[in-house]
C-alpha positions, 0 to 999 in steps of 0.5 A: 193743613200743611202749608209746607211748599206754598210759603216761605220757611224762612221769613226775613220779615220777622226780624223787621216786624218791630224796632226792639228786633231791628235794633237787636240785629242792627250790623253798622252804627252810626256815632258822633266818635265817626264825625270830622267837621270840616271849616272854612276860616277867613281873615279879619274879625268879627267876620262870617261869610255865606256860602251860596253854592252851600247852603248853612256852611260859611266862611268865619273869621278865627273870633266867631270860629271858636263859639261855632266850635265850641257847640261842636265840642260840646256835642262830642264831634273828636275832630275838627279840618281846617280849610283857609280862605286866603286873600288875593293879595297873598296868593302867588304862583308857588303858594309860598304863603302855605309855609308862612308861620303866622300865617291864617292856618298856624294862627287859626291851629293856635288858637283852637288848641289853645281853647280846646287841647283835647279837640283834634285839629286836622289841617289841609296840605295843599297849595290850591288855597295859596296859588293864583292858578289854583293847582294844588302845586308849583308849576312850569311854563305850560302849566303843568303840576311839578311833582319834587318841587311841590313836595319842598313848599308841602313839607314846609307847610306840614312843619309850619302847622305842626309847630302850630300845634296841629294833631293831623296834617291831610296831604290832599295833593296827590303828588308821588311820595308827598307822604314819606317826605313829610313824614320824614321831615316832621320826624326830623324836627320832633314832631314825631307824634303829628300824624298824617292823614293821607288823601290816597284815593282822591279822584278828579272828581266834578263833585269839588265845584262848591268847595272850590268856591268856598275857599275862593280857587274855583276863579284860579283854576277856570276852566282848567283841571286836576286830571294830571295828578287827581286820579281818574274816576273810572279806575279801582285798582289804582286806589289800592296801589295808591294807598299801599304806596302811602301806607309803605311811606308812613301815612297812619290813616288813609282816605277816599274822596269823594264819599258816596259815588266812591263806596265801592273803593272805601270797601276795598281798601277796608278790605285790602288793608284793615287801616283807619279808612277815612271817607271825605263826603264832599261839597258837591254831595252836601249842595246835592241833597240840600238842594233836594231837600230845600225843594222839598223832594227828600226829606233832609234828616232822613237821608242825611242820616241814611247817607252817613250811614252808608259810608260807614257800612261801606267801611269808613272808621270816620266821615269828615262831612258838613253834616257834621255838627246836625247830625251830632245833634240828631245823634244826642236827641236819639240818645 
C-alpha cells in the first residue's frame, strides 16, 4: 500500500527523535569563551552589598572581589566589566572624580590585573556614576547633556583606566564622535593596544531601572531620562548609522543594549558589518526572570540558558550578563 500523498515525505522529526542527532545538527553553542561578567565594586573593605532589586548580585569592596573573581577565572569566564558605586560625597556635576587616577576604578583595575594578568578588565566610560544628576555627561543650566564638553572629562577617564592597566574601555555615553576621540587620545599616550568597546546601539531603554539602583544613580537621575543622547527604542536603521560611525572612528568591537528585546538589531549589525558584535543582557532582563523563577513560574536554569543562547543565535560573539559565572558553571557540569 502506497502512503505516498497522505504523510509527509520529509519528516523534520527525525533529526529531533534523539539527543546524538539533535546534538549532530546543533547550528549555535553556547561556551564560557561567549561570557563577560559584569561586577559592582564599592569602596572600603571587607564590604559586600545586597542588591534588592537583583537578587544573588551584589556590591564588593575590591578584598571580597578578588575571591568572587577568582572562581570566576577558574571557571574559564575570559572577561570581567567594571562598574563602581561612588559615594556621595565624590559625586559632582561635571563627574570629575571619573579622571581621578586613584580613584575606585584604577584601584579596582590594579589590582585585578595584578592577581590575575591573563583575565580581561573591561571598564564603563561614562559619567553617570560620577554626577549628582545622574546624566552620563556634563550639563548646562537647563539640564541638557553637552556633547564636546563630555568628551574632554570621557577621554580623561579612558586615559586614567588605561594607565591602570585596563584591556578595554566601553564608552557607554552615546555622545558624537566619543569613540575617535578617545581612540585618538589613548594612541597619543601609548596606549595603542587598549581597545575600545563601543556601546554603539544603546537605546532609552526602561529595561536599566536595576542597574541604576546598583550603582546608586537611579536617585540622581529621578524622574528625568536618557532620551536626548540614548537612542529611541522603535528605531533600527539608526543602529546600523550608529555603529558604522563608531567603527569609521576605531571602535574594535561594538554593542547592543539592551539584549533580548534588541535581537533583531544584533542580527542586523552581524550582518551589515561582520564585526565583534557584543550583546549587553541587561539588569532589568536578569531581575525578569529571577523574579519568575523565584515564584516558581520558569524554570531558572532552563531558560537562563535558552536566553543565552538566543542571543548567541541572534549574532553576538560575547554576552556580558549577570548570568555569567551560574552559567559557567552549568556549562563545566555539561562537560
Amino acid at each position: 500500500m502506497s502512503f505516498l500523498g497522505k504523510f509527509p515525505q520529509r519528516r523534520m522529526r527525525r533529526m529531533r527523535r534523539d539527543d546524538f542527532s539533535r546534538r549532530l545538527m546543533r547550528e549555535n553553542r553556547l561556551s564560557t569563551d561567549d561570557l563577560i561578567y559584569p561586577v559592582f565594586v564599592l569602596d572600603g573593605k571587607s564590604r559586600t552589598e545586597v542588591i534588592p532589586s537583583m537578587p544573588g548580585v551584589k556590591r564588593y569592596s575590591v578584598d571580597k572581589l578578588l575571591p568572587h573573581v577568582e572562581q570566576c577565572a577558574k571557571l574559564g569566564i575570559p572577561a570581567i566589566a567594571i562598574f563602581p558605586v561612588i559615594e556621595r560625597s565624590l559625586k559632582t556635576l561635571d563627574g570629575r572624580e571619573a579622571t581621578n587616577p586613584k580613584g575606585l576604578v584604577p584601584r579596582t583595575v590594579a589590582a585585578l590585573k595584578k592577581r590575575f594578568p591573563e583575565l580581561g578588565v573591561i571598564t564603563d566610560v561614562a559619567l553617570d556614576p560620577y554626577t549628582t544628576h545622574g546624566h552620563d555627561g556634563v550639563i548646562d543650566r537647563s539640564g541638557y547633556v553637552l556633547n564636546d564638553e563630555t568628551i574632554t572629562v570621557l577621554e580623561k577617564q579612558a586615559l586614567v583606566n588605561a594607565a591602570a592597566g585596563v584591556d578595554i574601555v566601553a564608552p557607554s555615553d552615546m555622545m558624537d564622535g566619543r569613540i575617535g576621540a578617545i581612540r585618538a587620545s589613548l594612541d597619543a599616550g601609548k596606549f595603542i593596544y587598549t581597545r575600545i568597546m563601543a556601546y554603539s546601539a544603546k537605546y532609552a531603554s526602561a529595561f536599566y531601572g536595576p542597574f541604576r539602583d546598583a550603582v546608586g544613580s537611579a536617585a540622581n537621575l529621578g524622574k528625568g531620562n536618557k532620551m536626548t543622547y540614548q537612542m529611541d527604542p522603535a528605531n533600527t536603521d539608526e543602529a546600523l548609522w550608529e555603529v558604522g560611525l563608531d567603527l569609521a572612528e576605531g571602535a574594535d568591537m561594538v554593542m547592543v543594549k539592551p539584549g533580548m528585546p534588541y535581537l533583531d538589531i544584533v542580527r542586523r549589525v552581524k550582518d551589515r558589518f561582520g564585526v565583534p558584535t557584543y550583546v549587553y543582557q541587561v539588569s532589568g532582563e536578569y531581575a525578569m526572570l529571577m523574579a519568575a523563577a523565584k515564584n516558581g513560574w520558569l524554570d531558572e536554569r532552563a531558560v537562563i540558558m535558552e536566553s543565552l543562547t538566543c542571543i548567541k543565535r541572534a549574532g553576538a560573539d560575547g554576552i556580558l550578563t549577570y548570568f555569567a559565572r551560574r552559567a559557567a558553571e552549568w556549562l563545566k557540569e555539561r562537560g
